[in-house]
PDB file of N, CA, C and O in Angstrom, chain B, residues numbered from 101:
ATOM      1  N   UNK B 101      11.426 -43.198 -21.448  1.00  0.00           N
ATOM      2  CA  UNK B 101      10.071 -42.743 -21.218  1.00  0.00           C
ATOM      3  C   UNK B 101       9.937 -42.150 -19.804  1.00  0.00           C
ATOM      4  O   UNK B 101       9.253 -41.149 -19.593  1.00  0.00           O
ATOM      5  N   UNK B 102      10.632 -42.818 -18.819  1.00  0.00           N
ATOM      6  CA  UNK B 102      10.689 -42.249 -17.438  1.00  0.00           C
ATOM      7  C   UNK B 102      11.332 -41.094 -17.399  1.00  0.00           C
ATOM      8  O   UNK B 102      11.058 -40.293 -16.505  1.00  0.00           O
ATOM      9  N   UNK B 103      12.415 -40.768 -18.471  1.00  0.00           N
ATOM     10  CA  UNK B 103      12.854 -39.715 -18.009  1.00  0.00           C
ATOM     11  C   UNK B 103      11.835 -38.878 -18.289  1.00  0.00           C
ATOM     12  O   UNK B 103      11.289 -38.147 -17.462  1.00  0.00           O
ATOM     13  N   UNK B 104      11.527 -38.975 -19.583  1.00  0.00           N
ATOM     14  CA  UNK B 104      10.779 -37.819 -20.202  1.00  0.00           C
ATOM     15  C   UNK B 104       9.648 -37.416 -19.276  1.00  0.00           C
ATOM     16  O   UNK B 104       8.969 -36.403 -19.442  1.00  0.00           O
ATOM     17  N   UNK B 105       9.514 -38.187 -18.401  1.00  0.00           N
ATOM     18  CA  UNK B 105       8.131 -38.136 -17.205  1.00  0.00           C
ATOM     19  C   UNK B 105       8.589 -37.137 -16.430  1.00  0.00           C
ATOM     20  O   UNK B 105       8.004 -36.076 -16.210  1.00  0.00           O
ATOM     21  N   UNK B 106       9.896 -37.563 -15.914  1.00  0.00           N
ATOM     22  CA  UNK B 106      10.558 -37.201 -15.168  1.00  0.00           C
ATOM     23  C   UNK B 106      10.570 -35.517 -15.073  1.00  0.00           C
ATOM     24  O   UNK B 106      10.221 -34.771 -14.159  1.00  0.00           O
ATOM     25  N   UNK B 107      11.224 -35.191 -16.653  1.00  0.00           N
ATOM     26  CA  UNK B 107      11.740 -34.065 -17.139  1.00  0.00           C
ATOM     27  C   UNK B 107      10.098 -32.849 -17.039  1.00  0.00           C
ATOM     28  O   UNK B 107       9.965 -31.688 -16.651  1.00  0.00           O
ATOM     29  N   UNK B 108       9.266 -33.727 -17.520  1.00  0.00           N
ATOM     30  CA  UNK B 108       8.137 -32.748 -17.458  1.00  0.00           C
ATOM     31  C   UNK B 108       7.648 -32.578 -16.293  1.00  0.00           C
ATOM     32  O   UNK B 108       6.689 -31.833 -16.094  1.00  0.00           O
ATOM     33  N   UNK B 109       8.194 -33.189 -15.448  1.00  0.00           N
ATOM     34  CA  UNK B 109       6.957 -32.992 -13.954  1.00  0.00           C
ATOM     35  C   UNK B 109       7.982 -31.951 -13.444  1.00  0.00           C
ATOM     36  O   UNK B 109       7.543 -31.226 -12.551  1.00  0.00           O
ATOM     37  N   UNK B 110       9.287 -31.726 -13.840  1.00  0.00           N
ATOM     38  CA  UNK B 110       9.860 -31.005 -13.060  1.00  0.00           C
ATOM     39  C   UNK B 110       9.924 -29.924 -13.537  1.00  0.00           C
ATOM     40  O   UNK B 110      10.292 -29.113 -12.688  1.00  0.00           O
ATOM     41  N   UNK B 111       9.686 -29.341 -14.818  1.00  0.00           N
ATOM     42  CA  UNK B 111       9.297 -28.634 -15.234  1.00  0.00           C
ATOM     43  C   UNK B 111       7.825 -27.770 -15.359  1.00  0.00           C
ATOM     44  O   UNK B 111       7.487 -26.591 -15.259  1.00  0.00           O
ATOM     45  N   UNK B 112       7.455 -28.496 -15.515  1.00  0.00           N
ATOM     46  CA  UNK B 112       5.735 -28.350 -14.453  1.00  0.00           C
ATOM     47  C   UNK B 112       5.860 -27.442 -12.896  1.00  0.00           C
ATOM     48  O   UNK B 112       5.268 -26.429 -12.523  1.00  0.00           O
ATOM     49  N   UNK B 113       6.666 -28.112 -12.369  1.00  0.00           N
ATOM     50  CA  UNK B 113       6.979 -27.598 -11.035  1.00  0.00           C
ATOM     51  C   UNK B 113       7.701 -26.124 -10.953  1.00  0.00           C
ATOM     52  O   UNK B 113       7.449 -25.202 -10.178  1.00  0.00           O
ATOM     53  N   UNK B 114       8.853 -26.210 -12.188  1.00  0.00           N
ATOM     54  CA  UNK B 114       9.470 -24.983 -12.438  1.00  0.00           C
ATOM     55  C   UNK B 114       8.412 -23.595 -12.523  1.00  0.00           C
ATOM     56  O   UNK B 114       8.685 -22.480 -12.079  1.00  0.00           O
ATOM     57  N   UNK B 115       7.484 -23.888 -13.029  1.00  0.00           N
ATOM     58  CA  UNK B 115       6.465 -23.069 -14.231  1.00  0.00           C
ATOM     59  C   UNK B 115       5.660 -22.719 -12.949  1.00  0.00           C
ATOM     60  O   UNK B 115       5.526 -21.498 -12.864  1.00  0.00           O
ATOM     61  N   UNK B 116       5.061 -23.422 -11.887  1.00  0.00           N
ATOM     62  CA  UNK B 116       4.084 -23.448 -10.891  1.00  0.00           C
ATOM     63  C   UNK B 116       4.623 -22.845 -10.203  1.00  0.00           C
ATOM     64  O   UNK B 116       4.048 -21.892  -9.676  1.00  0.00           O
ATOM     65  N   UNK B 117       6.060 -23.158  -9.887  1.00  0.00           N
ATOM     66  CA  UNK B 117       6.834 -22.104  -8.584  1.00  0.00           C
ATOM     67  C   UNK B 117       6.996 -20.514  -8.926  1.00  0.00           C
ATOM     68  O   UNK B 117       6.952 -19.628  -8.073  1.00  0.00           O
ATOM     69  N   UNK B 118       7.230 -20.269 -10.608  1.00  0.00           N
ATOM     70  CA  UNK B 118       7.495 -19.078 -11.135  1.00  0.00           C
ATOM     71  C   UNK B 118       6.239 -18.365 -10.903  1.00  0.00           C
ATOM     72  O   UNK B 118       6.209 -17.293 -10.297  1.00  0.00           O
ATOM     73  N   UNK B 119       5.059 -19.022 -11.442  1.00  0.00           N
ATOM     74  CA  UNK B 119       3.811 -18.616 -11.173  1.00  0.00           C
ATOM     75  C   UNK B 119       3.206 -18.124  -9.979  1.00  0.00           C
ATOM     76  O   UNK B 119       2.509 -17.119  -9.837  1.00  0.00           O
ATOM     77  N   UNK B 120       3.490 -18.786  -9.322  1.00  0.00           N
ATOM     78  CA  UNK B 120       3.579 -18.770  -7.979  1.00  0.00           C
ATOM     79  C   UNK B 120       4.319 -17.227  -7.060  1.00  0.00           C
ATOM     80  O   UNK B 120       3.841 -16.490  -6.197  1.00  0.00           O
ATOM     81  N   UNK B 121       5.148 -17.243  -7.497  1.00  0.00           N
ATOM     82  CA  UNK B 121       6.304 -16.247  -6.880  1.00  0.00           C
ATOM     83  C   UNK B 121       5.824 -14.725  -7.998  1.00  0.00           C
ATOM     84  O   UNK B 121       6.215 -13.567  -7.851  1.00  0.00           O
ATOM     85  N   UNK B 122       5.158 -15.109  -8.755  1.00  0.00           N
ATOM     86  CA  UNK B 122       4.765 -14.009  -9.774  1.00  0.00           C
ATOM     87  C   UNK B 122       3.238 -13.018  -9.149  1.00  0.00           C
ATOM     88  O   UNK B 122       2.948 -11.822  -9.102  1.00  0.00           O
ATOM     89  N   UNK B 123       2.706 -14.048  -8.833  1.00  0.00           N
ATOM     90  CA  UNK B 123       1.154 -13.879  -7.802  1.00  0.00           C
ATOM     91  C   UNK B 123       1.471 -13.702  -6.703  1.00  0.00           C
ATOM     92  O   UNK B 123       0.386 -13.825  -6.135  1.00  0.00           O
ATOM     93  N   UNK B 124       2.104 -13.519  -6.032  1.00  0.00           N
ATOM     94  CA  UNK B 124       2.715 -13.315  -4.341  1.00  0.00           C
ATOM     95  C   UNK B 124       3.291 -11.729  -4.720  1.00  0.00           C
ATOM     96  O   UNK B 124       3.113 -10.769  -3.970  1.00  0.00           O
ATOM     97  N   UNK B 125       3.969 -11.661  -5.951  1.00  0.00           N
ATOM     98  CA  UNK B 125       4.585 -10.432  -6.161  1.00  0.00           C
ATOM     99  C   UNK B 125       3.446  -9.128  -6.089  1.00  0.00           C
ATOM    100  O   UNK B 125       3.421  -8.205  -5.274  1.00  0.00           O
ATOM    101  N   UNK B 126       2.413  -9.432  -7.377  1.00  0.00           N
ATOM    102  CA  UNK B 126       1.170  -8.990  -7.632  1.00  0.00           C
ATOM    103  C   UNK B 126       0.542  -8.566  -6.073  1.00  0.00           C
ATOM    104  O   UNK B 126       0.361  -7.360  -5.903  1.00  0.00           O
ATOM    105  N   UNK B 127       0.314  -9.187  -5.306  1.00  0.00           N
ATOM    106  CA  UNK B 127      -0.544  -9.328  -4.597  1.00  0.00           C
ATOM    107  C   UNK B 127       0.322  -8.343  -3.382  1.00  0.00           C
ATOM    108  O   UNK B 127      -0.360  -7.472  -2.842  1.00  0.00           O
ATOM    109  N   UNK B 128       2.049  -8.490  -2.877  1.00  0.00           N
ATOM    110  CA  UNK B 128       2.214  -7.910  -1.905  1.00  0.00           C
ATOM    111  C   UNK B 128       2.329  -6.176  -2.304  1.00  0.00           C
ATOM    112  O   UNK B 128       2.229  -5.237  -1.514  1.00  0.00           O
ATOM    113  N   UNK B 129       2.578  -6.124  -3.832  1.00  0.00           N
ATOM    114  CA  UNK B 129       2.522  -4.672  -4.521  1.00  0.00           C
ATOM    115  C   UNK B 129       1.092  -3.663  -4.054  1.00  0.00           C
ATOM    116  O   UNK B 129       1.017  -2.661  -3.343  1.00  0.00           O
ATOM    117  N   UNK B 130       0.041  -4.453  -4.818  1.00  0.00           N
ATOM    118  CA  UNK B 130      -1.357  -3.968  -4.414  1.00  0.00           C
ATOM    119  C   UNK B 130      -1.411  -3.844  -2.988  1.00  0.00           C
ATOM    120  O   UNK B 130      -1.982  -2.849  -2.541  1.00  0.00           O
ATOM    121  N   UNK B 131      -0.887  -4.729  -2.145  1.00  0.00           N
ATOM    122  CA  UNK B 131      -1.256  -4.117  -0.560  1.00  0.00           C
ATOM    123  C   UNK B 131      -0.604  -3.319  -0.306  1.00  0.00           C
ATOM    124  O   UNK B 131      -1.313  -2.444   0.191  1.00  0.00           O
ATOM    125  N   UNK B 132       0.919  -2.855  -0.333  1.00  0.00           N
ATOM    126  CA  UNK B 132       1.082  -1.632  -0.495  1.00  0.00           C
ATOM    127  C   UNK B 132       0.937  -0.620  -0.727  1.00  0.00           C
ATOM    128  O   UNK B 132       1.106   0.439  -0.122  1.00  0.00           O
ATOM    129  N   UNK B 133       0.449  -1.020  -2.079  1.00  0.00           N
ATOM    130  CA  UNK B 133      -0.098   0.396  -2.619  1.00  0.00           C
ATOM    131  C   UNK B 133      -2.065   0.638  -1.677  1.00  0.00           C
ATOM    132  O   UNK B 133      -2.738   1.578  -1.253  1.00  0.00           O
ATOM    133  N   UNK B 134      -2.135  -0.177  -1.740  1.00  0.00           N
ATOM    134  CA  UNK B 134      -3.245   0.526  -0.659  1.00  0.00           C
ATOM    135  C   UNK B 134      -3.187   1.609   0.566  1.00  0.00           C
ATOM    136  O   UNK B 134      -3.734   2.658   0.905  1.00  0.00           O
ATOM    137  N   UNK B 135      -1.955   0.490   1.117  1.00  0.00           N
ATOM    138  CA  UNK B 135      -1.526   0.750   2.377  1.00  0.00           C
ATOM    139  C   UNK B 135      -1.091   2.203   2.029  1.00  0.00           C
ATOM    140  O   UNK B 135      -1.894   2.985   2.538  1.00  0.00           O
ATOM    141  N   UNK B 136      -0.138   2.823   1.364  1.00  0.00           N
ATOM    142  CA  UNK B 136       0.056   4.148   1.247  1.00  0.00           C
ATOM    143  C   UNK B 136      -0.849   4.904   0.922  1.00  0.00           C
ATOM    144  O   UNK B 136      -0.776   6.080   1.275  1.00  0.00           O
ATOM    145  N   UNK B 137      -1.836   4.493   0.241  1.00  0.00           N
ATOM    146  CA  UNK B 137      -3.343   5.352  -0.430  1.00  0.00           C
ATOM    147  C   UNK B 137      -3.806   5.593   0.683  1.00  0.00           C
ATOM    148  O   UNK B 137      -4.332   6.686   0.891  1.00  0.00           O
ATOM    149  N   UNK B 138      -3.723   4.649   1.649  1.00  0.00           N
ATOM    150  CA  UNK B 138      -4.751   5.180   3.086  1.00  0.00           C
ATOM    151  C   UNK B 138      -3.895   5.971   4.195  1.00  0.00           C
ATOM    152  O   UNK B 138      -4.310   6.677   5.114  1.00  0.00           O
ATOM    153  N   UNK B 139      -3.085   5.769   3.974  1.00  0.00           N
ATOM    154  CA  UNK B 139      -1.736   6.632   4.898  1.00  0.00           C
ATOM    155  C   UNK B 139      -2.185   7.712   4.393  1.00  0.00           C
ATOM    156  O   UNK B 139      -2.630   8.585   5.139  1.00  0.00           O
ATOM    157  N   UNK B 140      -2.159   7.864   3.102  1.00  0.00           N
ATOM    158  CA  UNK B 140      -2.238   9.364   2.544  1.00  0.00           C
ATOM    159  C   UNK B 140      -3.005  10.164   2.927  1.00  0.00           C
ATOM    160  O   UNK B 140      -2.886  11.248   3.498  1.00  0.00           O
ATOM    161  N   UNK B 141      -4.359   9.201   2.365  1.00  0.00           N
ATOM    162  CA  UNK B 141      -5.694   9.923   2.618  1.00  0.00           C
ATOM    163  C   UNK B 141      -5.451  10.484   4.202  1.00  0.00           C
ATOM    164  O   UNK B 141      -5.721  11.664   4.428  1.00  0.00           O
ATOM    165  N   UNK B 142      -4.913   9.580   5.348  1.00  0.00           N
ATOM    166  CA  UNK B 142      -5.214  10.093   6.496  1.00  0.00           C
ATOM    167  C   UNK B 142      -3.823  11.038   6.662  1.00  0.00           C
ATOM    168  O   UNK B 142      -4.441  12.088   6.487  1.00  0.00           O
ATOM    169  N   UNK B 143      -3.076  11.283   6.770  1.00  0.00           N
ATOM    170  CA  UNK B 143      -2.193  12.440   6.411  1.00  0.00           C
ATOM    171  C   UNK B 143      -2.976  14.089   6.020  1.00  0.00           C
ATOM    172  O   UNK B 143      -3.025  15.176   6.596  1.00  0.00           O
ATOM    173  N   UNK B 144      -3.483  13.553   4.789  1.00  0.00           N
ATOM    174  CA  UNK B 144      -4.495  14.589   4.560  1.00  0.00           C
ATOM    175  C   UNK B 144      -5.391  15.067   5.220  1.00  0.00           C
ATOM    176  O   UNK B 144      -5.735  16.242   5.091  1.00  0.00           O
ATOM    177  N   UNK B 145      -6.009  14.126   6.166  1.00  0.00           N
ATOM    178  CA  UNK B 145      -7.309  14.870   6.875  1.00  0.00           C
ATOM    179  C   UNK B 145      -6.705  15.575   7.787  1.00  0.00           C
ATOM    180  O   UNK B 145      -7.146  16.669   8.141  1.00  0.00           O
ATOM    181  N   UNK B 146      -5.471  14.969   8.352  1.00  0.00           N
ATOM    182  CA  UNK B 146      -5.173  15.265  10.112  1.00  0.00           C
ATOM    183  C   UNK B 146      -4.394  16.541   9.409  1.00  0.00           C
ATOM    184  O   UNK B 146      -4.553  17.536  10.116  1.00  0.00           O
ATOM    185  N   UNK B 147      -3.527  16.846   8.124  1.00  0.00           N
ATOM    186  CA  UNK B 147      -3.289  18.279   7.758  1.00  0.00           C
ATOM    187  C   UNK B 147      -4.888  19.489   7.931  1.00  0.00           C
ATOM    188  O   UNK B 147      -5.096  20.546   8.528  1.00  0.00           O
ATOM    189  N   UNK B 148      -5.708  18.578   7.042  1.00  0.00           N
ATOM    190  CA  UNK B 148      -6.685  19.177   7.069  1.00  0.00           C
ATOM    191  C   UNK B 148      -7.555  20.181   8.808  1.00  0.00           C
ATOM    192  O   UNK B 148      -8.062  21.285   9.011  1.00  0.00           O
ATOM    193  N   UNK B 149      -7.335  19.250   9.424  1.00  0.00           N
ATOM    194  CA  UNK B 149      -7.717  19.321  10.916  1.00  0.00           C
ATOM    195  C   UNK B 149      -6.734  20.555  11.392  1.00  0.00           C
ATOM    196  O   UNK B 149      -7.243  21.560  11.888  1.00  0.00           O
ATOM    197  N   UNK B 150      -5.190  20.437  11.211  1.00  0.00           N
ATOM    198  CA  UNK B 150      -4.401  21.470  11.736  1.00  0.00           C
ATOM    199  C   UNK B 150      -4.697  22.748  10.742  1.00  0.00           C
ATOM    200  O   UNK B 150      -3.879  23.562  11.171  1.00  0.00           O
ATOM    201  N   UNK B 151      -5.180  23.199   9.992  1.00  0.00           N
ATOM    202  CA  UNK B 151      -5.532  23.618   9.613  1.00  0.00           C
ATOM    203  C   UNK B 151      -6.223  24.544   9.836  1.00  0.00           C
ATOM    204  O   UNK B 151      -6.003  25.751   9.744  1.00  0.00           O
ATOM    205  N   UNK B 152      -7.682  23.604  10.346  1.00  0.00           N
ATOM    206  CA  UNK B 152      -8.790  24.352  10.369  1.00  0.00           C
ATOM    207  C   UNK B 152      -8.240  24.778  12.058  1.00  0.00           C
ATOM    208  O   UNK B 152      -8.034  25.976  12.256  1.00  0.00           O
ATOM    209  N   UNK B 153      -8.080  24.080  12.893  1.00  0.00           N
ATOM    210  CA  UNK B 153      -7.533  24.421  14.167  1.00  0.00           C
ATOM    211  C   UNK B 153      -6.832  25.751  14.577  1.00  0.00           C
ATOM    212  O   UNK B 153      -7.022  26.507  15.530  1.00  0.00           O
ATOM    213  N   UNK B 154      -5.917  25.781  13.486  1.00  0.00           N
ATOM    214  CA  UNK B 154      -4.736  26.898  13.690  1.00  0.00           C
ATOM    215  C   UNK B 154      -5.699  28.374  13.292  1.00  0.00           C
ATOM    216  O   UNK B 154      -5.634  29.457  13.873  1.00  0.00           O
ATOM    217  N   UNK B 155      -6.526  28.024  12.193  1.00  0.00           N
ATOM    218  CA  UNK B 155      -7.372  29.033  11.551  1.00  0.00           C
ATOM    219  C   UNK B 155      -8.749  29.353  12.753  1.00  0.00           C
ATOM    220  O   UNK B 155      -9.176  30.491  12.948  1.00  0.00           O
ATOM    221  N   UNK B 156      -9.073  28.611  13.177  1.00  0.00           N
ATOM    222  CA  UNK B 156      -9.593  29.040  14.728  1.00  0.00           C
ATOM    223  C   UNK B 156      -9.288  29.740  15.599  1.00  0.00           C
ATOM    224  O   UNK B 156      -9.810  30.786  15.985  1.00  0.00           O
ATOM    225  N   UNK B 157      -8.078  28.982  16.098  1.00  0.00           N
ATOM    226  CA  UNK B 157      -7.015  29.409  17.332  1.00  0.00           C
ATOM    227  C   UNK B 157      -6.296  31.106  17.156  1.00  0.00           C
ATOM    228  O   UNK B 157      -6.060  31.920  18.048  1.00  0.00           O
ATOM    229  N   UNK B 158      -6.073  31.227  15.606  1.00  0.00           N
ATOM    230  CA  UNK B 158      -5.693  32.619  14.941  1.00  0.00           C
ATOM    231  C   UNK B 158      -6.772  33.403  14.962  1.00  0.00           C
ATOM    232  O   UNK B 158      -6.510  34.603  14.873  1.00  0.00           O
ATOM    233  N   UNK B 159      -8.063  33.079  15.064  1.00  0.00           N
ATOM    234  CA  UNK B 159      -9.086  34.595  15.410  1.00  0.00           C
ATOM    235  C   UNK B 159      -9.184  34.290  16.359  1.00  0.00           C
ATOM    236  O   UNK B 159      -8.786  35.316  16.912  1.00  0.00           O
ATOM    237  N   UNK B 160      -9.484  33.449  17.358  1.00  0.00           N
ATOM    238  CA  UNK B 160      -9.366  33.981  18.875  1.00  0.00           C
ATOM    239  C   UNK B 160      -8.100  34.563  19.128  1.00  0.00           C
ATOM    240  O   UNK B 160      -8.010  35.756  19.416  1.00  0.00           O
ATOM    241  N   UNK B 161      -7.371  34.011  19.067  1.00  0.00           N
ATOM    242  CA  UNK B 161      -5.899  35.316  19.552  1.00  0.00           C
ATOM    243  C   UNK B 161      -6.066  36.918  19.306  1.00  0.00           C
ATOM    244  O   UNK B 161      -5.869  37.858  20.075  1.00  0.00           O
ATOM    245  N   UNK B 162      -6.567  36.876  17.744  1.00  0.00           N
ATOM    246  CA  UNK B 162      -6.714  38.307  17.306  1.00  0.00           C
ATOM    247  C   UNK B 162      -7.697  39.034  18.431  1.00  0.00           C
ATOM    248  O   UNK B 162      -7.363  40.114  18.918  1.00  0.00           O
ATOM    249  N   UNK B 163      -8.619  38.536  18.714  1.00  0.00           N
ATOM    250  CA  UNK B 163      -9.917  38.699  19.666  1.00  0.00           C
ATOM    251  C   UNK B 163      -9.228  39.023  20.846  1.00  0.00           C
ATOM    252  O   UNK B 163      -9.183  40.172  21.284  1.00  0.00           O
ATOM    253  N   UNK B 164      -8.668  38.017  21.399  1.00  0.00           N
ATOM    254  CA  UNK B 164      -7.801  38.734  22.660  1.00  0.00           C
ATOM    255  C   UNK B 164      -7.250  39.360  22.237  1.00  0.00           C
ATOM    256  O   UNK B 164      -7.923  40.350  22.523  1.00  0.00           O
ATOM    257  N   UNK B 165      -6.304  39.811  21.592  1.00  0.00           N
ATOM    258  CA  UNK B 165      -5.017  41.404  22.056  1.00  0.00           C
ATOM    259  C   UNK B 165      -5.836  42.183  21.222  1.00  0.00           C
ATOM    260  O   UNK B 165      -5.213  43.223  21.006  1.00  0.00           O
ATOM    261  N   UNK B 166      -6.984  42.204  20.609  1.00  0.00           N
ATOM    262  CA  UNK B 166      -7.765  43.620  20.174  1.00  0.00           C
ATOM    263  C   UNK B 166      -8.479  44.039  21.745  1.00  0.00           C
ATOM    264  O   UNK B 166      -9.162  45.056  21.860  1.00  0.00           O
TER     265      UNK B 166
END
């Protein structure tokens, strides 16, 4: 009878640790993937910015040597 106590608590434990290590997985994925969603997004703006900058900086130049 003890074993059988035995056998289930440690198995119990098996199941909780898997669980466990399954939700840690979940969880460090999603922050990643955030983490690159917002990298992105800001990637994008600061392209966005050189952009508009260079497209500035290119009619004033024209402006000077006309």
């Amino acid at each position: 009878m003890k074993q059988a106590k035995d056998e289930a608590e440690k198995e119990m434990e098996e199941y909780r640790s898997r669980l466990e290590e399954e939700y840690q997985t979940q969880i460090s994925g999603t922050e990643q993937e955030a983490a690159a969603k917002r990298l992105e997004e800001e990637t994008d703006g600061r392209i966005q910015n050189l952009k508009e900058s260079s497209s500035n900086v290119s009619k004033e130049i024209v402006k000077m040597l006309i």
